[in-house]
DRENPA-3360 file (N, C-alpha, C; in nm, 2 decimals, always signed):
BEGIN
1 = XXXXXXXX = +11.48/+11.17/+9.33/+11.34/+11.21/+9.32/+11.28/+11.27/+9.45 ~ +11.19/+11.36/+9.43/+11.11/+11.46/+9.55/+11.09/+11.31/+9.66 ~ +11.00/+11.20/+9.63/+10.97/+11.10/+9.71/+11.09/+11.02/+9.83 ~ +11.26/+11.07/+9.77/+11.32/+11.08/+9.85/+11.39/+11.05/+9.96 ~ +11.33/+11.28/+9.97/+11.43/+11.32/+10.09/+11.31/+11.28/+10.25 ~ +11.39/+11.29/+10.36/+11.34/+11.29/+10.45/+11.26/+11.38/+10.51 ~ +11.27/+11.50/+10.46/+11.23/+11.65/+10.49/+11.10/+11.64/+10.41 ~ +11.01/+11.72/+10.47/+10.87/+11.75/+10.45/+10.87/+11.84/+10.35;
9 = XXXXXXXX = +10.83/+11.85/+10.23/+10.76/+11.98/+10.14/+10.71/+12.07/+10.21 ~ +10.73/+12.17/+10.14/+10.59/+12.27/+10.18/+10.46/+12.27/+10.20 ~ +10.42/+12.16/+10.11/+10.25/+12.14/+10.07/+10.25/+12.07/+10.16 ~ +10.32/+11.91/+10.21/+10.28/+11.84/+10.35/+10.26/+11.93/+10.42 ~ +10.35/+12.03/+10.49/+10.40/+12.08/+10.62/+10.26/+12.16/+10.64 ~ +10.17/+12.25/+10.54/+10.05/+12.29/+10.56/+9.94/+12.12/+10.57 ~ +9.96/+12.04/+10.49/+9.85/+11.94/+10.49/+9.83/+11.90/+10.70 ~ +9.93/+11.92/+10.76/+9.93/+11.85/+10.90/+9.84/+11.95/+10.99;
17 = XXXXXXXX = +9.79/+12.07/+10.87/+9.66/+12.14/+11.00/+9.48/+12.05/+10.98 ~ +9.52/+11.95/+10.93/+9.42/+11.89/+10.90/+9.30/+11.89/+11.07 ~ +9.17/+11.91/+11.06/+9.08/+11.87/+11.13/+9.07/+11.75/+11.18 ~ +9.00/+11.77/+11.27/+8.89/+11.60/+11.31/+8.86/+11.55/+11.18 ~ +8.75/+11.57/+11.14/+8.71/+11.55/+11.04/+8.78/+11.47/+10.90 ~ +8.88/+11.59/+10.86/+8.97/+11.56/+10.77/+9.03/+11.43/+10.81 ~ +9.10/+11.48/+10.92/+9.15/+11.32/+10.97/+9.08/+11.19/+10.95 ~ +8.97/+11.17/+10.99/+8.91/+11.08/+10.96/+8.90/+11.03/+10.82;
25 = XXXXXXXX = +8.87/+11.13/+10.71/+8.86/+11.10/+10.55/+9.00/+11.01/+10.53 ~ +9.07/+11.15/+10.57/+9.20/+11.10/+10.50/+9.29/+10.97/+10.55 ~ +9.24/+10.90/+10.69/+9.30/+10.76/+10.75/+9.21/+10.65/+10.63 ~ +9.09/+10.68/+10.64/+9.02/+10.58/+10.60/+9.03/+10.52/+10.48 ~ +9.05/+10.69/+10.40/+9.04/+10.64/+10.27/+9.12/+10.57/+10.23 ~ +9.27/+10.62/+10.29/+9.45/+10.53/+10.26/+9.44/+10.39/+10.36 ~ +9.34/+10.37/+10.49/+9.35/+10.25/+10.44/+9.24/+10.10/+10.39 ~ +9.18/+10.20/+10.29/+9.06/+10.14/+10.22/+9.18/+10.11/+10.10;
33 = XXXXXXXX = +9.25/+10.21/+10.05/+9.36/+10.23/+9.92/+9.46/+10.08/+9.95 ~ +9.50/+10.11/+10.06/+9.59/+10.01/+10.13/+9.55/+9.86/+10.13 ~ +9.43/+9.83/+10.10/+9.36/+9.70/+10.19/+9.41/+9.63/+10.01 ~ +9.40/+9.46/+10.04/+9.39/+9.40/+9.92/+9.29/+9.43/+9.81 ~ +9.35/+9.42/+9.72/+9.27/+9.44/+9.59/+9.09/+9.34/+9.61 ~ +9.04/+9.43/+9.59/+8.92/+9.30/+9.55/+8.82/+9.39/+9.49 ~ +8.69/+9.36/+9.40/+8.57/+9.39/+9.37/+8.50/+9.52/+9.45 ~ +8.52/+9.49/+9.63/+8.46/+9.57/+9.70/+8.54/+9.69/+9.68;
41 = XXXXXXXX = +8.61/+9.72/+9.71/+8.73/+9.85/+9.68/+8.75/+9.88/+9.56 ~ +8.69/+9.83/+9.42/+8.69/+9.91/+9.30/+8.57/+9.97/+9.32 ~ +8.47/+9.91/+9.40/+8.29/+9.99/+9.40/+8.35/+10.13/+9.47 ~ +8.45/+10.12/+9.56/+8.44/+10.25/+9.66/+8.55/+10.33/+9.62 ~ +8.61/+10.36/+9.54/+8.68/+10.44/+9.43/+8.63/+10.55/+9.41 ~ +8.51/+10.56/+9.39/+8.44/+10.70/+9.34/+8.43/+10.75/+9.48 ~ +8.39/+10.68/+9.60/+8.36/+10.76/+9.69/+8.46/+10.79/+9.77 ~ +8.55/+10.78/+9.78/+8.75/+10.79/+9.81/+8.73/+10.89/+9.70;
49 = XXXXXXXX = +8.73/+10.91/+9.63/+8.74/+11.03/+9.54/+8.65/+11.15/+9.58 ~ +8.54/+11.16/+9.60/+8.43/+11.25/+9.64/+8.52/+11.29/+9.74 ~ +8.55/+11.21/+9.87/+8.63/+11.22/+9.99/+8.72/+11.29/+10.02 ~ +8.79/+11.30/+9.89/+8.92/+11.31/+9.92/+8.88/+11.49/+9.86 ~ +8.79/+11.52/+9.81/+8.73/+11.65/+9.78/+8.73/+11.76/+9.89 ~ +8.71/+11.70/+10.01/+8.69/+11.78/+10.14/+8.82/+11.83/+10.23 ~ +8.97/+11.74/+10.15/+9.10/+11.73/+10.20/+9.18/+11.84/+10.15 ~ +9.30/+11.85/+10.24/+9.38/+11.99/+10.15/+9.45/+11.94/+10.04;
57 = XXXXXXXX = +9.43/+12.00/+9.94/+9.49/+11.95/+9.75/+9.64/+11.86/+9.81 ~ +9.71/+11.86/+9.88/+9.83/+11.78/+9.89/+9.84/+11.62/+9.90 ~ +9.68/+11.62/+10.00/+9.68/+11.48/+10.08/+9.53/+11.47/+9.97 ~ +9.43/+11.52/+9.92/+9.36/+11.51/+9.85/+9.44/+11.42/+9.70 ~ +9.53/+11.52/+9.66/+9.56/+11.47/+9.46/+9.62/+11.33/+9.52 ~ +9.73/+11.32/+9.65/+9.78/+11.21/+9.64/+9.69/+11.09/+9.68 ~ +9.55/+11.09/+9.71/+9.43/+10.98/+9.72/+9.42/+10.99/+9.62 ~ +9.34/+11.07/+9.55/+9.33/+11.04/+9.41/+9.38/+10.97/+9.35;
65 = XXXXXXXX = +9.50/+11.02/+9.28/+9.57/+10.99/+9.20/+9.61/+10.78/+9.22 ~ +9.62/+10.81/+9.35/+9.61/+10.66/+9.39/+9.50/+10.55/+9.35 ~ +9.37/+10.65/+9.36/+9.27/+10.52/+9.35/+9.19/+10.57/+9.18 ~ +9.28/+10.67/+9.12/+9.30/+10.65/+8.97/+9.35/+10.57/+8.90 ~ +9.46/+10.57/+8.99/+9.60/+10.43/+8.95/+9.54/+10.29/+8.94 ~ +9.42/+10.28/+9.07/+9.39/+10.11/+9.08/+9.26/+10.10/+9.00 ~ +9.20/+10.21/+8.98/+9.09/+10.21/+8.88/+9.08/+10.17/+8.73 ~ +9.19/+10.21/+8.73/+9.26/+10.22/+8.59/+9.33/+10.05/+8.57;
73 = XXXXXXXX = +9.35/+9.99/+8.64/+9.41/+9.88/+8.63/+9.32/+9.73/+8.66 ~ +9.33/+9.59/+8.57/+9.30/+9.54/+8.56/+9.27/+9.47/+8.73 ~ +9.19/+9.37/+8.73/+9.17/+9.33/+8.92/+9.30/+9.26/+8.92 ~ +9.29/+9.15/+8.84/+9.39/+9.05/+8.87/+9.50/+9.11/+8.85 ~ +9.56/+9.18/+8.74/+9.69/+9.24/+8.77/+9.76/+9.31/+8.92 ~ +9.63/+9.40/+8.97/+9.67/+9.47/+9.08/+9.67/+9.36/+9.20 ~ +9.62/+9.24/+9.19/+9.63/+9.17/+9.28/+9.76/+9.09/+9.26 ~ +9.76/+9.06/+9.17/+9.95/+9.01/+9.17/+10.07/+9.09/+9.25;
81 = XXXXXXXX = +10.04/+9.21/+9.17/+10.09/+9.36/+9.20/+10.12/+9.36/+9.33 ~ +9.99/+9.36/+9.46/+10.00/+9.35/+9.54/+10.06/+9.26/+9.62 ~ +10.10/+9.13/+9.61/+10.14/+9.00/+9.66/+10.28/+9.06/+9.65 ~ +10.30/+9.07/+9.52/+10.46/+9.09/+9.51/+10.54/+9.23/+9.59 ~ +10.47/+9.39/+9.57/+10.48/+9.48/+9.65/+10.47/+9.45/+9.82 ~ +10.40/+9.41/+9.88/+10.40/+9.41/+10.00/+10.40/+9.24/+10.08 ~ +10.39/+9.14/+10.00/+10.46/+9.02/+10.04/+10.57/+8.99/+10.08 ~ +10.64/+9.06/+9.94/+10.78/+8.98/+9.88/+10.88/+9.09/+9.90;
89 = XXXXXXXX = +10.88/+9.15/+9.97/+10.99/+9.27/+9.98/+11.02/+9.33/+10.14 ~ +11.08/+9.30/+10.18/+11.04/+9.37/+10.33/+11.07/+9.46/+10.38 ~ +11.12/+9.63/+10.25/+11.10/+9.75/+10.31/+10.96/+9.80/+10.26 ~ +10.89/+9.70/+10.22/+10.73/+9.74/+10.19/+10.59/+9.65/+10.24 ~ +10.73/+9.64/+10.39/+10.62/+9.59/+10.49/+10.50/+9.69/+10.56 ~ +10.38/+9.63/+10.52/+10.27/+9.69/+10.63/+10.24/+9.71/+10.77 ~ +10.36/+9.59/+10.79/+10.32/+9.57/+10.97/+10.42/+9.66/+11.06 ~ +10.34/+9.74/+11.16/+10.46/+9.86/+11.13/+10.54/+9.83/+11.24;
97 = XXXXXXXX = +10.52/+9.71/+11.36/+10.63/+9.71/+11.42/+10.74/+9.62/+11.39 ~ +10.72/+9.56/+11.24/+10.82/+9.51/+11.17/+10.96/+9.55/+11.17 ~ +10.94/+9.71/+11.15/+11.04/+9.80/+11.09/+11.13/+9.83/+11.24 ~ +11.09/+9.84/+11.33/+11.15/+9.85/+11.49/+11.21/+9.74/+11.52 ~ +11.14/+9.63/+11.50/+11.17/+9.49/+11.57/+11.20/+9.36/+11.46 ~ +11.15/+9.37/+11.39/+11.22/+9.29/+11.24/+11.09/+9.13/+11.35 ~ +11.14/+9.02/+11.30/+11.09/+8.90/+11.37/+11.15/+8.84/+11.50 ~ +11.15/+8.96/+11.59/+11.22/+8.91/+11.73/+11.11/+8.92/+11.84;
105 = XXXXXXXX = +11.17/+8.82/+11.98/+11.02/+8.85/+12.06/+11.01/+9.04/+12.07 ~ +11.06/+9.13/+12.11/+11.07/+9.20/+12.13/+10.91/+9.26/+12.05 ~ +10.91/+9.26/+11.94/+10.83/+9.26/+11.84/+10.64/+9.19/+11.89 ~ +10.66/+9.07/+12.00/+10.58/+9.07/+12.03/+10.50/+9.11/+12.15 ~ +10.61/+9.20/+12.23/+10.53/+9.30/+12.29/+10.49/+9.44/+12.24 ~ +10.52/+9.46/+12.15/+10.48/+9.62/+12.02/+10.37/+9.56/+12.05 ~ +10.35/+9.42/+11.99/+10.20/+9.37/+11.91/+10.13/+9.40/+12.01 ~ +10.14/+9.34/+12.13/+10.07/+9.33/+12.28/+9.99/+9.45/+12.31;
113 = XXXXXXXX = +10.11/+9.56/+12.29/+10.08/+9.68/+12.34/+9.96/+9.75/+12.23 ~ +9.98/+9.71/+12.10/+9.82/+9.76/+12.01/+9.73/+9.69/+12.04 ~ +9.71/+9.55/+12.07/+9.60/+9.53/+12.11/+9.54/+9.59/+12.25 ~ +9.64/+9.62/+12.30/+9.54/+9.65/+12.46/+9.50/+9.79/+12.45 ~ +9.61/+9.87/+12.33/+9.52/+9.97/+12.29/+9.37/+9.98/+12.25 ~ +9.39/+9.87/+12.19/+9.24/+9.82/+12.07/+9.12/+9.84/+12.21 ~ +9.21/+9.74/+12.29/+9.07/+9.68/+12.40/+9.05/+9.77/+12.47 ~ +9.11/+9.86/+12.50/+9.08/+10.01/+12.63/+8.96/+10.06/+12.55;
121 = XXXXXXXX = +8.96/+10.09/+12.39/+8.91/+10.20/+12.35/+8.73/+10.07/+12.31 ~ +8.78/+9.94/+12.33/+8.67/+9.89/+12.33/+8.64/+9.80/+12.18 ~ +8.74/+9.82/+12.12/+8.77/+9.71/+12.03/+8.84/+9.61/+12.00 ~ +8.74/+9.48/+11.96/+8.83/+9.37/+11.95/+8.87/+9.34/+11.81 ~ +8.99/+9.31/+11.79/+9.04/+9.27/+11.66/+8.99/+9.16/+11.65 ~ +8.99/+9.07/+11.49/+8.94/+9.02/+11.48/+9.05/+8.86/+11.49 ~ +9.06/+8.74/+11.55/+9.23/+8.66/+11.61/+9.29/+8.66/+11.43 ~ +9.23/+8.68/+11.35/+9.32/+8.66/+11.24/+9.40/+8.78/+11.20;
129 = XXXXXXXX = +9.37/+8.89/+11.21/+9.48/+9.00/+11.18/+9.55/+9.04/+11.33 ~ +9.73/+9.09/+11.27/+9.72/+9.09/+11.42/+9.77/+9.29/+11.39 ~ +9.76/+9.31/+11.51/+9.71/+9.46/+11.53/+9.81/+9.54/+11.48 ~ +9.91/+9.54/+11.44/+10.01/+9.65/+11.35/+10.03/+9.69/+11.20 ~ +9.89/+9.61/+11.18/+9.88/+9.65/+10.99/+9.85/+9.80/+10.99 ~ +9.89/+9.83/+10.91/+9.84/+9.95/+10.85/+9.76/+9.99/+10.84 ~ +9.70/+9.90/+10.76/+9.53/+9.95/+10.73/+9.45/+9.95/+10.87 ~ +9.47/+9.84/+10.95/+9.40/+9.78/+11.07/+9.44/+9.95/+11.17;
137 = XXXXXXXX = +9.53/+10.00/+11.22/+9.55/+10.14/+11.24/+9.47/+10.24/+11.17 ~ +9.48/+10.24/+11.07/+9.45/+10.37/+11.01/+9.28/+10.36/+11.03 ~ +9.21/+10.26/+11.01/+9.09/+10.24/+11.03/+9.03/+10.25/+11.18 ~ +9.13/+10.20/+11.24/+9.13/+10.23/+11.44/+9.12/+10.39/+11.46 ~ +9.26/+10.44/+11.38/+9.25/+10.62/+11.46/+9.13/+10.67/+11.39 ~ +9.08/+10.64/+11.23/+8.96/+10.71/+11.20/+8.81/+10.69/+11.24 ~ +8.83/+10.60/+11.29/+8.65/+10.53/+11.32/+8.67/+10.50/+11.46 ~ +8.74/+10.48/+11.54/+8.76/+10.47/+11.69/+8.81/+10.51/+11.75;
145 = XXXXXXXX = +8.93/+10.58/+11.78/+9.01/+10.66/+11.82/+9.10/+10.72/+11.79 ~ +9.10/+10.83/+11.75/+9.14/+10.90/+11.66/+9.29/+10.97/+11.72 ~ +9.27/+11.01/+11.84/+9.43/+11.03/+11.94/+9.52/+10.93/+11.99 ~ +9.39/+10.82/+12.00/+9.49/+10.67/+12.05/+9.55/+10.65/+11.90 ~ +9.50/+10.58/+11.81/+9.54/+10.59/+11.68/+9.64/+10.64/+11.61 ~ +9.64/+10.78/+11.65/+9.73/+10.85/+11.61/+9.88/+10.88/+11.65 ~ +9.87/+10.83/+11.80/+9.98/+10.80/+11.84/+10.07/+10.64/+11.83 ~ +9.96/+10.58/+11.81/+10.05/+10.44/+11.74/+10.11/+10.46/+11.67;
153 = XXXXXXXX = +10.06/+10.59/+11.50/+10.17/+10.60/+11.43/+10.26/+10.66/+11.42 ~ +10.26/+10.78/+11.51/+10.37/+10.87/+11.53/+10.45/+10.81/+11.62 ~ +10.46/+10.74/+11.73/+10.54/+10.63/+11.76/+10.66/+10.51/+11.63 ~ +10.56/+10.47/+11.54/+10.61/+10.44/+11.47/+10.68/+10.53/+11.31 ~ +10.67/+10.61/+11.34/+10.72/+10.75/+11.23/+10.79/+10.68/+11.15 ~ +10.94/+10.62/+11.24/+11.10/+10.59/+11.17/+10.96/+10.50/+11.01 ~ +10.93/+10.39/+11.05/+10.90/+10.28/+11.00/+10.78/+10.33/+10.88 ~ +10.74/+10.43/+10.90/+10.63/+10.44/+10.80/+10.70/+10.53/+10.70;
161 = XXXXXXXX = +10.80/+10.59/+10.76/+10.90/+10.68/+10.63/+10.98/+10.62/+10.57 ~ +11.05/+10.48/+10.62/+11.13/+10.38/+10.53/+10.99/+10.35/+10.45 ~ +10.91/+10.32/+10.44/+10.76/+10.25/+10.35/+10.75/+10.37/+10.27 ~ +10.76/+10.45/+10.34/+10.70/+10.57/+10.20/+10.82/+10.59/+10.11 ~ +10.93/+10.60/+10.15/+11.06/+10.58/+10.07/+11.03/+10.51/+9.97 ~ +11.06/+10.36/+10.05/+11.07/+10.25/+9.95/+10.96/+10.21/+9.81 ~ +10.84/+10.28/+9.85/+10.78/+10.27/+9.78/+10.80/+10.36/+9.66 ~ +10.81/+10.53/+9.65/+10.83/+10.58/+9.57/+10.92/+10.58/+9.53;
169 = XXXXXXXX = +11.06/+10.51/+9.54/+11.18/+10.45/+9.53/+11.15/+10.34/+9.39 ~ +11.01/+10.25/+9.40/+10.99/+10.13/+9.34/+10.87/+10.21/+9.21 ~ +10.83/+10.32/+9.25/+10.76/+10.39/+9.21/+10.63/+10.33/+9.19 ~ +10.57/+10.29/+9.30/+10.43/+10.18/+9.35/+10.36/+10.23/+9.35 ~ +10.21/+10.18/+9.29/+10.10/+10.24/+9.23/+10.03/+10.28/+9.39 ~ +10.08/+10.25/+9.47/+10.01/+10.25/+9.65/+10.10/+10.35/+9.69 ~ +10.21/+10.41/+9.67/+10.29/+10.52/+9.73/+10.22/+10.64/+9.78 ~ +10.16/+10.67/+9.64/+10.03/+10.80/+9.70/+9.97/+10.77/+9.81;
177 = XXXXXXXX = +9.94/+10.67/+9.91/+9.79/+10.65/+10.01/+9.93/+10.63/+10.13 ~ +10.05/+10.56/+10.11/+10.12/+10.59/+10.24/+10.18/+10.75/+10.28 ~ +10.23/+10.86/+10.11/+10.24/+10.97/+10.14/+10.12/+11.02/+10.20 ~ +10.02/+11.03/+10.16/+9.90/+11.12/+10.22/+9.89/+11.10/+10.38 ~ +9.96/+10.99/+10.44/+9.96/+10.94/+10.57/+10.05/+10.98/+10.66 ~ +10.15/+10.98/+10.58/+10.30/+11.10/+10.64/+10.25/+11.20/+10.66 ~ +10.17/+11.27/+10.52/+10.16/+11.42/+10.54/+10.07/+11.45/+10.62 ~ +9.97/+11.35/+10.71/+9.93/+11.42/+10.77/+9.92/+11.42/+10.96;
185 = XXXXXXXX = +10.10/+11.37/+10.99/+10.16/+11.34/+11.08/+10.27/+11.42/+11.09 ~ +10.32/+11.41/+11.23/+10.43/+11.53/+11.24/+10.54/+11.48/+11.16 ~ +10.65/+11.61/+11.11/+10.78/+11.54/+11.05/+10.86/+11.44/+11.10 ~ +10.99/+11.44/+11.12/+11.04/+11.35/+11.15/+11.13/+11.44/+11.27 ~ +11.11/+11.38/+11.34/+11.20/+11.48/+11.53/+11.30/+11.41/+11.55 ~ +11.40/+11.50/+11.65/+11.49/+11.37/+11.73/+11.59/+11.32/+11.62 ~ +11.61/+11.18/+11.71/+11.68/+11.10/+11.62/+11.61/+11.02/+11.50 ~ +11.52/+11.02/+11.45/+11.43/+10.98/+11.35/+11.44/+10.94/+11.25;
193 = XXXXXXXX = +11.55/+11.07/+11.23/+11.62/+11.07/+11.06/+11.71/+10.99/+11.03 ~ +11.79/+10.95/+11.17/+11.90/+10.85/+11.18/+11.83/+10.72/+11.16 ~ +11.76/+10.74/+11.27/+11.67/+10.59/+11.25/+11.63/+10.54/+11.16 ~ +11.59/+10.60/+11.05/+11.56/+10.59/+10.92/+11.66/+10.56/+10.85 ~ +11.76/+10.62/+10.83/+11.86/+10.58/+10.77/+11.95/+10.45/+10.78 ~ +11.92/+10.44/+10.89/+11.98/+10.33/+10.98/+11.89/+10.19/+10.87 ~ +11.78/+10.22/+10.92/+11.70/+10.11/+10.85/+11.65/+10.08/+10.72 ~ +11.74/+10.17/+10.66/+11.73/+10.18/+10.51/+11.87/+10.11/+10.47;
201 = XXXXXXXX = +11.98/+10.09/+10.55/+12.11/+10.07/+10.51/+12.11/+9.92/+10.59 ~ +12.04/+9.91/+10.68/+12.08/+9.77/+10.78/+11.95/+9.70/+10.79 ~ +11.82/+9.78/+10.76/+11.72/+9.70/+10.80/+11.68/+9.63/+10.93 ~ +11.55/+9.58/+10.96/+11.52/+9.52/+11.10/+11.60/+9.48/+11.16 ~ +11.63/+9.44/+11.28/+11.68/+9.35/+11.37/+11.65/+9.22/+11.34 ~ +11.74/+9.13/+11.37/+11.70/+9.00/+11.35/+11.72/+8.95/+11.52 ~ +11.64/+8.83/+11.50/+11.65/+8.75/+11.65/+11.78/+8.69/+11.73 ~ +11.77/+8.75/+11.85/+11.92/+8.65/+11.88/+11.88/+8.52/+11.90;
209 = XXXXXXXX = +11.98/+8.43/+11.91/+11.96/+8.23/+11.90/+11.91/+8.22/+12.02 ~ +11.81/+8.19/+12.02/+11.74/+8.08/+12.13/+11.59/+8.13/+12.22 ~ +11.56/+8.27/+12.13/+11.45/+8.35/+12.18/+11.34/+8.31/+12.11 ~ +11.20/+8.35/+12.20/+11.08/+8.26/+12.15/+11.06/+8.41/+12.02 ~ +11.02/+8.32/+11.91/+10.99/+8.43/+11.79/+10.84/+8.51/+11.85 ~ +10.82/+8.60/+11.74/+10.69/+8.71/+11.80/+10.62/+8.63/+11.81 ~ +10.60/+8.56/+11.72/+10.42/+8.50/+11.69/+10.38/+8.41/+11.85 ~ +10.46/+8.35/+11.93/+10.45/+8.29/+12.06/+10.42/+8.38/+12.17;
217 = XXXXXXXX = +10.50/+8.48/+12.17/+10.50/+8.57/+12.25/+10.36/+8.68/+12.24 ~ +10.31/+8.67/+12.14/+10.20/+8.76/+12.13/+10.08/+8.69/+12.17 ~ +10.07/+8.55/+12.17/+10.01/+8.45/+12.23/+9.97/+8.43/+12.33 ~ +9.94/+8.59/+12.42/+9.92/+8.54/+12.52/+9.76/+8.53/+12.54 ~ +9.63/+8.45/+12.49/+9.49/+8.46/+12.51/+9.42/+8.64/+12.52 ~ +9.32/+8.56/+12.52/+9.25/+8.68/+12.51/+9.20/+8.77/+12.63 ~ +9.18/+8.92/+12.63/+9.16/+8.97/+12.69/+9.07/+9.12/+12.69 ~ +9.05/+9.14/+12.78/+8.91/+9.25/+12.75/+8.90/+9.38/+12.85;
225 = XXXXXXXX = +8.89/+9.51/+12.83/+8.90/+9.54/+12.95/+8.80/+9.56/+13.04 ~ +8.77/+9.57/+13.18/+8.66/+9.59/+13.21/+8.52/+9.66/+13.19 ~ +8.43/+9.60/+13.19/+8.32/+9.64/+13.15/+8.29/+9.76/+13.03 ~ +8.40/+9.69/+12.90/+8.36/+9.75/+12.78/+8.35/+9.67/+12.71 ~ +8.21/+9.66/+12.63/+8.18/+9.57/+12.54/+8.28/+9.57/+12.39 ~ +8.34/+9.47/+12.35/+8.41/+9.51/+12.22/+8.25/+9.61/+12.10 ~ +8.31/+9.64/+12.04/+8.28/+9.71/+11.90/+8.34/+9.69/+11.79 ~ +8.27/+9.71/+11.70/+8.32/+9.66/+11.53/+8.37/+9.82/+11.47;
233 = XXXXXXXX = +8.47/+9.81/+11.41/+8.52/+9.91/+11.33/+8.41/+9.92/+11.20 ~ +8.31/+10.10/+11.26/+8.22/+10.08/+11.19/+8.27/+10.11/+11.01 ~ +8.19/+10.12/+10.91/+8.19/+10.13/+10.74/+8.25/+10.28/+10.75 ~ +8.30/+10.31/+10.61/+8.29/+10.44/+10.60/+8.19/+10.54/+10.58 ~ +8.18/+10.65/+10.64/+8.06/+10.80/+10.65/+8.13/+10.85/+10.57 ~ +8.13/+10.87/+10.50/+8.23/+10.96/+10.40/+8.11/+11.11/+10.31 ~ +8.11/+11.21/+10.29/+8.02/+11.30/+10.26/+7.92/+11.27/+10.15 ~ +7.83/+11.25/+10.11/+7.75/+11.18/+10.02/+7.79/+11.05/+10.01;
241 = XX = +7.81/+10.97/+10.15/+7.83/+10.81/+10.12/+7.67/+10.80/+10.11 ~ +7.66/+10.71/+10.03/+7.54/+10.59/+10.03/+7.50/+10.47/+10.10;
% end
């Protein structure tokens, strides 16, 4: 199936002249698409759709189509749906330094290094998420920094193309909102492709015996940088938002 090869389409390879602007729609909306099922994200469907109006037809149809998929579907089903998709499987993990570091300390300096991204640009996470979700990025590069942002995920490239794999692989009603996210990042460079492959046949790293796991290591208290007030990752502005 097209969902795949490693190599970019035609229609991506134009979608990656996306604007400021664009940029913004198209992080937000995949990770509004992305976020758990609930009540609030069926209300904002139409306006992910309006949104997705302003985007080039590649990274546009595949929002769509996506939050036609969850529109169309019952709450509680999609919430099962979800548990099972990205709980219970772990090439359809969301946490993207998963895919690099699997559950080793290593893994909890990736984490380290997003948060002090967060706190340079003046945002504090909130201690219950910890900073390599998906959504929690995609909402960072579009509503707060959009170059810092952006390079968390193109750093993590390998990891977000095993996800986009795997998913249209499982053929997951969410595949549309991680493609639209590829397509509108650079291809895959370098050794990338390997990397990918690699982690498609071998998967994460596991811990060697006797090292402190991430979740300790990321533990290290809180911190702030100087004289910048945290900020809240504001709502979506989206064009005729209400």
């Amino acid at each position: 199936m097209s969902g795949r090869t490693l190599f970019p389409r035609k229609e991506e390879r134009r979608a990656r002249g996306l604007d400021g602007i664009q940029l913004t729609l198209a992080w937000q909306s995949a990770s509004l698409l992305l976020g758990y099922p609930d009540q609030q994200l069926l209300e904002r469907l139409e306006l992910i759709r309006r949104a997705s109006q302003e985007l080039p037809s590649q990274v546009g149809k595949l929002l769509r189509a996506t939050a036609a998929n969850l529109g169309d579907t019952p709450l509680a089903v999609l919430e099962a749906d979800y548990v099972e998709t990205f709980d219970n499987r772990r090439r359809h993990n969301l946490f993207l330094t998963y895919f690099a570091y699997g559950d080793t300390r290593k893994r909890g300096a990736a984490l380290l290094r997003f948060k002090q991204t967060y706190l340079a640009s003046g945002f504090e996470l909130a201690a219950s998420e910890l900073p390599d979700h998906l959504c929690v990025v995609l909402e960072y590069a579009a509503t707060v920094d959009r170059e810092q942002g952006r390079r968390l995920l193109v750093e993590h490239r390998a990891g977000l193309e095993v996800l986009r794999l795997s998913l249209a692989e499982a053929d997951s009603r969410w595949a549309g909102a991680v493609q639209a996210v590829t397509a509108t990042l650079p291809p895959l460079q370098g050794d990338e492709p390997e990397a990918v492959r690699r982690l498609i046949a071998e998967g994460p790293p596991e811990e060697e015996v006797g090292l402190t796991p991430y979740g300790s290591a990321f533990d290290t208290g809180p911190a702030r940088p100087p004289a910048s007030a945290p900020i809240p990752l504001p709502m979506p502005t989206f064009p005729g938002a209400h």
